[in-house]
VEXFI-251930 format. One record per residue: residue in three letters; x, y, z of N, C-alpha, C in turn. Coordinates in steps of 0.05 Angstrom, whole numbers, padded with zeros to 5 digits, always signed. Layout:
BEGIN
ALAXYZXYZXYZ;...
This chain:
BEGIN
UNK-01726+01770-02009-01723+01741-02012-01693+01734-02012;UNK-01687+01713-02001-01658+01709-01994-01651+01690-02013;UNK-01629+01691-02023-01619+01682-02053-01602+01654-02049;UNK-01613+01630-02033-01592+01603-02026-01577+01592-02045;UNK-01587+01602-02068-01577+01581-02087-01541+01603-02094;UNK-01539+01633-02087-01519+01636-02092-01495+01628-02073;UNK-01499+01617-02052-01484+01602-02032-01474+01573-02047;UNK-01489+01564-02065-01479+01531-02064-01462+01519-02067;UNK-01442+01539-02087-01412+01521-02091-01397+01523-02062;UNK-01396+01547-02045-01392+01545-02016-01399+01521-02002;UNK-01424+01510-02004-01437+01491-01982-01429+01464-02002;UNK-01419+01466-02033-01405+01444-02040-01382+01436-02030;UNK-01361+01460-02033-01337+01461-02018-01343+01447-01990;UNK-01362+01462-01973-01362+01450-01947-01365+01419-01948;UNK-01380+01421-01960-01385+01381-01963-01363+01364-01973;UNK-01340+01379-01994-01313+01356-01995-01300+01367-01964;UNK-01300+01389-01957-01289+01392-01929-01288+01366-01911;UNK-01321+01356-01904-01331+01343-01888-01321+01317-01900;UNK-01321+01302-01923-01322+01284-01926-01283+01283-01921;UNK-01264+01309-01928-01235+01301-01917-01228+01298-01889;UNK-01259+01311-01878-01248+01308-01846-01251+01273-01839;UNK-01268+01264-01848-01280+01237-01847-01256+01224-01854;UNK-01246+01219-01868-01221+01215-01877-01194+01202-01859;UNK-01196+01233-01858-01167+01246-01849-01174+01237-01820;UNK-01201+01229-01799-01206+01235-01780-01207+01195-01777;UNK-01209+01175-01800-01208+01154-01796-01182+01148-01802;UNK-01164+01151-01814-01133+01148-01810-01125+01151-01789;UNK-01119+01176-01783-01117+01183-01755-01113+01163-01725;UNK-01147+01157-01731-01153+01134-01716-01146+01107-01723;UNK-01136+01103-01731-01123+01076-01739-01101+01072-01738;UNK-01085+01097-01741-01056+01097-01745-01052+01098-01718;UNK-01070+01114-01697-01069+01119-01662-01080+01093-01643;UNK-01098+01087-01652-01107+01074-01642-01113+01037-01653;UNK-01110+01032-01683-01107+01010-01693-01139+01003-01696;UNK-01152+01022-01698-01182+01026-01705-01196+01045-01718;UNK-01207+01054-01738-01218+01074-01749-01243+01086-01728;UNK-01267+01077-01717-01284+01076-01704-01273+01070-01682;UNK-01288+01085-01661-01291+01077-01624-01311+01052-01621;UNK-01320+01025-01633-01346+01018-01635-01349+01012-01597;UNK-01370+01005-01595-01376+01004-01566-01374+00964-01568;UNK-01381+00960-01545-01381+00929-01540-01408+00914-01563;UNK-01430+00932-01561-01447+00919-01574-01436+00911-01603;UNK-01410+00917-01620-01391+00914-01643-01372+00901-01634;UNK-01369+00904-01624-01327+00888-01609-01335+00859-01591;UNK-01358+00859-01585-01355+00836-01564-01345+00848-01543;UNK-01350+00824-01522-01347+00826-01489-01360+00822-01470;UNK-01359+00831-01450-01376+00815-01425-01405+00835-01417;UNK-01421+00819-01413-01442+00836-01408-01457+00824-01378;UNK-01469+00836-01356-01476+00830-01333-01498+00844-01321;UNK-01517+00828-01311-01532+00838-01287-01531+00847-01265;UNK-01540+00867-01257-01529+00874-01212-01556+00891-01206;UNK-01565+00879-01188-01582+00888-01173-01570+00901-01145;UNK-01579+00920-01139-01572+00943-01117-01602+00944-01098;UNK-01590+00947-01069-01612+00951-01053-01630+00971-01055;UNK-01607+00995-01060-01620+01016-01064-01613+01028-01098;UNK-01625+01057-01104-01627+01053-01127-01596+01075-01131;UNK-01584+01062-01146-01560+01080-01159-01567+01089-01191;UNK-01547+01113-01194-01553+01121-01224-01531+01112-01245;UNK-01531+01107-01263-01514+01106-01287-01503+01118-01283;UNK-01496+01145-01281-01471+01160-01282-01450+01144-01257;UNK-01462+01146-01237-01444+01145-01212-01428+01113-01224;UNK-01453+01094-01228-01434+01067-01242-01414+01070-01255;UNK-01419+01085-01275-01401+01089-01299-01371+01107-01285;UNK-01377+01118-01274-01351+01136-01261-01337+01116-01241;UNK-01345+01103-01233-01337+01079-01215-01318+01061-01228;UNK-01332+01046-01243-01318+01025-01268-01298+01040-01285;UNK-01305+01071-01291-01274+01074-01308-01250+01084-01297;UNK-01262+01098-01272-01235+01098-01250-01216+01092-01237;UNK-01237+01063-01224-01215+01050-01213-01207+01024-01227;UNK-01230+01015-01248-01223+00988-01259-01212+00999-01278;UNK-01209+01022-01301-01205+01028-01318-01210+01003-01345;UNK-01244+01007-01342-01256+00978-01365-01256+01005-01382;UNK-01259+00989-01401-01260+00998-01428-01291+01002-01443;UNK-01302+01018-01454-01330+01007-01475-01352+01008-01455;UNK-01357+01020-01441-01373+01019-01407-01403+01016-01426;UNK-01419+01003-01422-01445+01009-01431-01462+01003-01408;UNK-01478+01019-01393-01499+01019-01375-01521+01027-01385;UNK-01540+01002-01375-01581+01013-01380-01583+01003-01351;UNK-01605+01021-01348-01624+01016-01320-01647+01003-01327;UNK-01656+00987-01313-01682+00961-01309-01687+00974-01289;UNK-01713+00955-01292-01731+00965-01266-01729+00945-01245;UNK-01736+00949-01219-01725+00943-01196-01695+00941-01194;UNK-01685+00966-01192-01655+00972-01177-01635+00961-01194;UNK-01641+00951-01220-01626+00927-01234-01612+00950-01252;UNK-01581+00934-01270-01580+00949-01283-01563+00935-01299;UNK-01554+00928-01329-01548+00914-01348-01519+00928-01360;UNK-01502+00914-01349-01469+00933-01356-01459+00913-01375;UNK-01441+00931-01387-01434+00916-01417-01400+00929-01417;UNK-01374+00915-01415-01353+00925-01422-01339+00907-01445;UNK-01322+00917-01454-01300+00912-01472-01291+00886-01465;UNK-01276+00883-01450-01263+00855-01430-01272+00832-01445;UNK-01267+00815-01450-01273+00784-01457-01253+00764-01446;UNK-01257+00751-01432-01246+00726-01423-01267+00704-01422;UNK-01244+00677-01424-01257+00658-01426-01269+00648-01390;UNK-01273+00663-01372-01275+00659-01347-01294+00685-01343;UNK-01321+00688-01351-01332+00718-01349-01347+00718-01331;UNK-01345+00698-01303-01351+00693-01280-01329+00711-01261;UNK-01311+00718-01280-01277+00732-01261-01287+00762-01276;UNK-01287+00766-01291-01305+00795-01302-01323+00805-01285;UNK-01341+00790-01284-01367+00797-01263-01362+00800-01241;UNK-01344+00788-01225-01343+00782-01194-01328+00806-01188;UNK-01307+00808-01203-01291+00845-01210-01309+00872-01207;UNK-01323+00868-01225-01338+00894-01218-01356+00893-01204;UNK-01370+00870-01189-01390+00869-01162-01379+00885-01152;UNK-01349+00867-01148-01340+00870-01120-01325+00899-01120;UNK-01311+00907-01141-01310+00940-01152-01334+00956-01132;UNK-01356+00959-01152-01383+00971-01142-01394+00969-01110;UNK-01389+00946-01099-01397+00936-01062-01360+00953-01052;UNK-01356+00955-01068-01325+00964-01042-01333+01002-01044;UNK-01345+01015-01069-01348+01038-01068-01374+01046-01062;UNK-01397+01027-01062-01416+01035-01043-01423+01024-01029;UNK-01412+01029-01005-01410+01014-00976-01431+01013-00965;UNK-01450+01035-00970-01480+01035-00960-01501+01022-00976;UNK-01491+01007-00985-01502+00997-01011-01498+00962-01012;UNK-01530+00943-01025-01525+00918-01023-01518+00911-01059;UNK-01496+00896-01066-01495+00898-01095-01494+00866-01101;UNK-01517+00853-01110-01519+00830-01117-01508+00819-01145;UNK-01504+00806-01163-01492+00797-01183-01514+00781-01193;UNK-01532+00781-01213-01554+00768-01211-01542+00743-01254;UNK-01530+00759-01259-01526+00736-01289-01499+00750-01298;UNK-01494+00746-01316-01463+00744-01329-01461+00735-01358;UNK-01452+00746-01375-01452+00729-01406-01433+00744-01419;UNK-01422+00727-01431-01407+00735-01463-01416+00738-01486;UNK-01403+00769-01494-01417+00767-01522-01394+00765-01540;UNK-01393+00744-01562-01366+00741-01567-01364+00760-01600;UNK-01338+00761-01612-01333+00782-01626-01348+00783-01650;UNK-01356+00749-01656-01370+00746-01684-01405+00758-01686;UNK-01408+00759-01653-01439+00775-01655-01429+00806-01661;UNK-01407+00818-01650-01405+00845-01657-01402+00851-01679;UNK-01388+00837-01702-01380+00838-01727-01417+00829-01741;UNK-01422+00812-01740-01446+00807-01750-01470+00837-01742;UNK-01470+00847-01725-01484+00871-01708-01469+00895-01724;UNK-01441+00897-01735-01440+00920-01751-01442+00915-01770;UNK-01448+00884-01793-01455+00889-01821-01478+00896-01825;UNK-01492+00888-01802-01522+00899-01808-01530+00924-01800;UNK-01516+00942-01783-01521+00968-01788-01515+00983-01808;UNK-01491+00974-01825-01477+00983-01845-01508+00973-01873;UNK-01516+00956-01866-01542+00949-01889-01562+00962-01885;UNK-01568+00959-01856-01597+00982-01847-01589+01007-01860;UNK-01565+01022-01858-01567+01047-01863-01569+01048-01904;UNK-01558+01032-01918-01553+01035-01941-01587+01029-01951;UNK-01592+01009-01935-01621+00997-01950-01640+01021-01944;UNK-01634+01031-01923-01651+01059-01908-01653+01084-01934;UNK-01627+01091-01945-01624+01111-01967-01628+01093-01995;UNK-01633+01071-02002-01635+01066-02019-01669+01071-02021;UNK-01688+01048-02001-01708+01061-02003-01721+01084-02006;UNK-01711+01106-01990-01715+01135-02002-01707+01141-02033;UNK-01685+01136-02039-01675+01139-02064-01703+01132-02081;UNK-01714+01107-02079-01733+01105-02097-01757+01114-02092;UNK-01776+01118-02070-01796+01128-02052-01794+01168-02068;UNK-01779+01173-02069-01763+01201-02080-01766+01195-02114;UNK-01759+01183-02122-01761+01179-02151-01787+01172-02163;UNK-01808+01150-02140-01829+01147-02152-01851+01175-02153;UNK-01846+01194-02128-01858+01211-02117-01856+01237-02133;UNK-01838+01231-02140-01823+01261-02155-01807+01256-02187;UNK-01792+01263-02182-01772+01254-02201-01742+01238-02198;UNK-01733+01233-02214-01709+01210-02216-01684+01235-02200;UNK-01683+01258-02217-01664+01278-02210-01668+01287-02184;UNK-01694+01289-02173-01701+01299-02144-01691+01284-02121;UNK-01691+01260-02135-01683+01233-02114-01656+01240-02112;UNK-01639+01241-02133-01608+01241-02131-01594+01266-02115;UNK-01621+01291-02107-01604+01317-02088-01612+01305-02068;UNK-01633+01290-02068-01641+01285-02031-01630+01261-02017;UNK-01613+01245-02041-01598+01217-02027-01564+01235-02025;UNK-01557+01253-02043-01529+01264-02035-01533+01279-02005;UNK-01562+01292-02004-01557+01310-01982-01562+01290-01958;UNK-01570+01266-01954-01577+01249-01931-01541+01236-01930;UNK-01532+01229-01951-01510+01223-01937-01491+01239-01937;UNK-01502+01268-01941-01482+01288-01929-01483+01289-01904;UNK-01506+01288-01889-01519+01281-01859-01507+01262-01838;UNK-01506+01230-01857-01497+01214-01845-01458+01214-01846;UNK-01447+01222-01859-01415+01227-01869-01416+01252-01847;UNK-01435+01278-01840-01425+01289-01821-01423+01286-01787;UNK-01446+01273-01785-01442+01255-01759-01416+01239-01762;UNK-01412+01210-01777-01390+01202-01766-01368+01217-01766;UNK-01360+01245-01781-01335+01250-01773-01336+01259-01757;UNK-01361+01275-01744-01354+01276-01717-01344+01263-01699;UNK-01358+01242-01694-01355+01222-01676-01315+01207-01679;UNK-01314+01210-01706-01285+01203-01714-01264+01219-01699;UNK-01271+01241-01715-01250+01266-01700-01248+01274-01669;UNK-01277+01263-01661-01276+01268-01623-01271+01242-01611;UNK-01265+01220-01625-01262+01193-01620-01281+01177-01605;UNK-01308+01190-01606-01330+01178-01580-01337+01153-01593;UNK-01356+01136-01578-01361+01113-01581-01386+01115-01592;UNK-01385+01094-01620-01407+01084-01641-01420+01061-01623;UNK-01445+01073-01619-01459+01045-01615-01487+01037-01621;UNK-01505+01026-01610-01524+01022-01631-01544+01037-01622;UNK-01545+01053-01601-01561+01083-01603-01552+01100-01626;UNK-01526+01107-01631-01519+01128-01646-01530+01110-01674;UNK-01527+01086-01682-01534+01081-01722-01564+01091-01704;UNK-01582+01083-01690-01612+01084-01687-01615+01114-01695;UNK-01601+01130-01673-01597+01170-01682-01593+01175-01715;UNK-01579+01161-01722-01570+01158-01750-01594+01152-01772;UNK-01604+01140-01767-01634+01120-01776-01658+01145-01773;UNK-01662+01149-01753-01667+01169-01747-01676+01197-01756;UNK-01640+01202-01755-01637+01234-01773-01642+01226-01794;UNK-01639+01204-01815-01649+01202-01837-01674+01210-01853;UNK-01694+01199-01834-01719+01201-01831-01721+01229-01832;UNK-01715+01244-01803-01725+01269-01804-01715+01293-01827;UNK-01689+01282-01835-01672+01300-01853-01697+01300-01888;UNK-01702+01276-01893-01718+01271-01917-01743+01282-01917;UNK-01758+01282-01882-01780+01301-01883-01781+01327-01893;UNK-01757+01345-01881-01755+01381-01888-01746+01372-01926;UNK-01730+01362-01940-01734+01353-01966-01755+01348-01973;UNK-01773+01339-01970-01795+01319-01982-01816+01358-01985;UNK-01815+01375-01962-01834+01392-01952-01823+01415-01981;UNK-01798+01420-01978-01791+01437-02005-01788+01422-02028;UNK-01788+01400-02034-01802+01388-02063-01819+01394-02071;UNK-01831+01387-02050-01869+01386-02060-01872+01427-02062;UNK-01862+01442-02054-01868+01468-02059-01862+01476-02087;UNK-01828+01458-02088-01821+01466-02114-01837+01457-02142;UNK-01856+01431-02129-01863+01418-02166-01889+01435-02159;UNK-01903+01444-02136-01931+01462-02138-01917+01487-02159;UNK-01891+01497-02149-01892+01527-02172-01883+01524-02188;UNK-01876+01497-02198-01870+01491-02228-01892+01500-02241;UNK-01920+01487-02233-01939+01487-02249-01951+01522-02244;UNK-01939+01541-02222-01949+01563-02222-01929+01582-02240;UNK-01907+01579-02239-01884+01600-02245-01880+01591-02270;UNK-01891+01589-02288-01884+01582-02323-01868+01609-02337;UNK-01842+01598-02336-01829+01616-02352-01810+01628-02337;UNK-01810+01628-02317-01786+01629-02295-01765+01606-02293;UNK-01736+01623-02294-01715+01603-02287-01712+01583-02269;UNK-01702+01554-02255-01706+01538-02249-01696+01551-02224;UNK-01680+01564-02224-01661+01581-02201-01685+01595-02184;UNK-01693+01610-02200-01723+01627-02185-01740+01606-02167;UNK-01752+01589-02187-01769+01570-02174-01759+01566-02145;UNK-01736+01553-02142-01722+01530-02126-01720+01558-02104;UNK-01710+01582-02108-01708+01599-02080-01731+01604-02077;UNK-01751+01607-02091-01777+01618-02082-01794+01593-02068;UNK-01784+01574-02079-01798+01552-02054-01786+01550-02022;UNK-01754+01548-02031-01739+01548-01998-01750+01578-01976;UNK-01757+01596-01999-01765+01610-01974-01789+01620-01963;UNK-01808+01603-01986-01834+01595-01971-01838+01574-01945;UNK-01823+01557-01948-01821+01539-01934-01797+01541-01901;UNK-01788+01562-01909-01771+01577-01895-01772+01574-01857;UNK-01797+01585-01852-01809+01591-01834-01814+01564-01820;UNK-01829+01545-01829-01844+01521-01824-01816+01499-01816;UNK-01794+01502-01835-01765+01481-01835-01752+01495-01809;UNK-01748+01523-01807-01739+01530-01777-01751+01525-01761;UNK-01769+01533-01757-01793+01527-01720-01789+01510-01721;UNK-01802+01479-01738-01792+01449-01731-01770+01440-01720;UNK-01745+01462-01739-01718+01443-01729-01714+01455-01703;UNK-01723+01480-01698-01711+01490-01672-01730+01473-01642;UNK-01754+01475-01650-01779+01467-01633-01751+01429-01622;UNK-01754+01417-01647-01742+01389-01640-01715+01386-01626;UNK-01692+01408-01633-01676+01411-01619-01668+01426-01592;UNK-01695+01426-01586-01697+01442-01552-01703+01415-01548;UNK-01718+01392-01544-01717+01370-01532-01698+01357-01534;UNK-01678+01360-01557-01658+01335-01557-01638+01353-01538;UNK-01636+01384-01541-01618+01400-01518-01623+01386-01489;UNK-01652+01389-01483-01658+01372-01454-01643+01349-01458;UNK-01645+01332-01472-01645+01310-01466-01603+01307-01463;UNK-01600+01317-01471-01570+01322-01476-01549+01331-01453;UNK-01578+01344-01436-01573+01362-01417-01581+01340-01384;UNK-01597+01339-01394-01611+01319-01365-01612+01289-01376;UNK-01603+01283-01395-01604+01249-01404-01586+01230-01388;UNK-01558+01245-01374-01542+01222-01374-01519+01215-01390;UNK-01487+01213-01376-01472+01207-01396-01482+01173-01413;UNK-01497+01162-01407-01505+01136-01424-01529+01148-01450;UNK-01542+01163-01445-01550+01177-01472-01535+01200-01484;UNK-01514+01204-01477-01507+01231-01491-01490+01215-01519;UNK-01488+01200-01524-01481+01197-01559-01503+01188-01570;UNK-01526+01178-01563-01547+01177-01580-01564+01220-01585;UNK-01552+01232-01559-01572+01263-01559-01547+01282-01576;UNK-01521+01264-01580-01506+01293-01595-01509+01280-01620;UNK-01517+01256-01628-01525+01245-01661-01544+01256-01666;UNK-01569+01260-01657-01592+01268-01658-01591+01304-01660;UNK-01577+01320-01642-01580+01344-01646-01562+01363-01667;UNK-01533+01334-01672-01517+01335-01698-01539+01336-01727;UNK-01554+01311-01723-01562+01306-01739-01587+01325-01751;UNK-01606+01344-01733-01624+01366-01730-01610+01386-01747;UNK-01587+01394-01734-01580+01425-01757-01572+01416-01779;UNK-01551+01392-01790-01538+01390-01812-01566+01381-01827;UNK-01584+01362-01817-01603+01358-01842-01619+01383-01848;UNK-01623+01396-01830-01639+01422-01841-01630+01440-01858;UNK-01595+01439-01858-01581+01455-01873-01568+01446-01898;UNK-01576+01416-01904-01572+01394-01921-01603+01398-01940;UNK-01618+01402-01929-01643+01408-01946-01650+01429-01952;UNK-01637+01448-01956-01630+01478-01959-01607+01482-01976;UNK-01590+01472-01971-01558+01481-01988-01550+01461-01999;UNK-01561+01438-01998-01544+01414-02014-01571+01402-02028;UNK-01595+01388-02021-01609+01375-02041-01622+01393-02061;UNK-01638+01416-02054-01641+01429-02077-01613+01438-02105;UNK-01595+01445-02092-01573+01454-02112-01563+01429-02126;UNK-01560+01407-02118-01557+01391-02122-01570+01372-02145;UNK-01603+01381-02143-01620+01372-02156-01619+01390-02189;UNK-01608+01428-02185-01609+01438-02202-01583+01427-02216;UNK-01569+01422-02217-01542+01408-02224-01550+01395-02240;UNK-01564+01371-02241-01575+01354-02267-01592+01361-02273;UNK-01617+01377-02275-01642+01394-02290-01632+01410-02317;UNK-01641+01390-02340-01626+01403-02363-01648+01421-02367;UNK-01669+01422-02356-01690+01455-02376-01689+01467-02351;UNK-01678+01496-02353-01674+01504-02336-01690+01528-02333;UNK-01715+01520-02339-01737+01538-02328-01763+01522-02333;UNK-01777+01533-02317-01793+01522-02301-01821+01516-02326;
């Protein structure tokens, strides 16, 4: 039986680690760039547009197009159906008829074999982006608060408090990623975020419930015993899942497209740290405030 709980002040350490990279990795960015976050347009505002193509082009090729030679900023591309496709940059002017006509005419000069229509045009101005990040910033808090209590009604008050430290050990290690590699936050990645939440609380929720079954079996055993003897019952069942789920988010990471790859590296970020967050951080975490310390 493998002994997790003598790892934990390690995987504590690791966790102020993470939270100095977060830090150290939003300074950084602010002092470089005059921004802590990369947010994408759907946060910052800017111009957003329609173009229909004769034939069908891919996102990538768009996107390599527009940051090449226009060098736009915040590129956001989705594909629609019929040939259409919904681009979103940084740019804001009060003329976003001169935006649009730019990158038509960008796009028709580099695919020559190609018909590139301009079908709508709009501004999104900065107060929807700012309004669009307080409410991710709420989704995600109201997200762990509800667990927080869902966890407390289910279990206990103390059980709740390892499985809300270890979710936002989850979400604090994504953004420093994203901080430290400076990629762009957008509202795929809080969704990935939302997301990992969810899935991170499931592998928690699976060794709770083992641990309060051998409460009532292991009478007289240390709280220490209990808590490894559940993680490595559960052992088996928390790997295959995480690995089984992170071979599709690998596909998807792989064959998605640079326009999904920050929602597939949140998501496959978010796969190992929560599995290793419900292993090394909520249980130990939980023994931390457990004043009877046996079972």
């Amino acid at each position: 039986m493998i002994d997790f709980l003598k790892y934990r002040y390690i995987c504590f350490g690791f966790f102020l680690l993470v939270l100095g990279a977060a830090v150290g990795g939003y300074w950084y960015n602010y002092q470089k760039h005059g921004s802590g976050f990369n947010y994408s347009v759907d946060f910052t505002g800017g111009t957003e547009l329609r173009i229909k193509f004769a034939k069908l082009v891919s996102a990538e090729k768009i996107y390599h197009i527009l940051e090449q030679d226009d060098k736009f900023k915040g590129i956001g591309i989705h594909e629609l159906d019929n040939n259409q496709v919904l681009i979103r940059v940084q740019e804001f002017e009060g003329d976003s008829q001169g935006i649009g006509g730019r990158i038509a005419a960008s796009l028709q000069q580099n695919l020559t074999d190609n018909q590139v229509e301009l079908l709508r045009v709009d501004s999104v101005g900065s107060s929807v982006g700012g309004s669009l990040r307080a409410d991710s910033i709420k989704a995600i808090l109201i997200a762990l608060l509800l667990m927080l209590i869902y966890v407390a009604i289910r279990f206990k008050f103390l059980f709740a408090i390892g499985s809300v430290i270890a979710l936002f050990h989850d979400v604090l290690f994504i953004l420093a990623f994203f901080l430290i590699t400076h990629r762009e936050i957008s509202m795929d990645v809080i969704g990935a975020i939302l997301m990992v939440l969810g899935y991170s609380m499931n592998d928690t929720i699976v060794i709770f419930s083992r641990i309060r079954e051998n409460l009532k079996k292991m009478t007289g055993e240390s709280m220490a015993v209990v808590i490894n003897t559940s993680i490595n019952q559960t052992l088996r069942r928390t790997t295959l899942t995480s690995s089984a789920t992170a071979l599709v988010v690998c596909s998807l990471m792989v064959f998605g497209g640079e326009m999904l790859r920050g929602l597939s590296i949140a998501l496959l970020l978010g796969i190992i740290i929560g599995t290793y967050s419900s292993i090394f951080i909520a249980s130990p975490i939980m023994l931390l405030f457990y004043k009877n310390k046996k079972a």
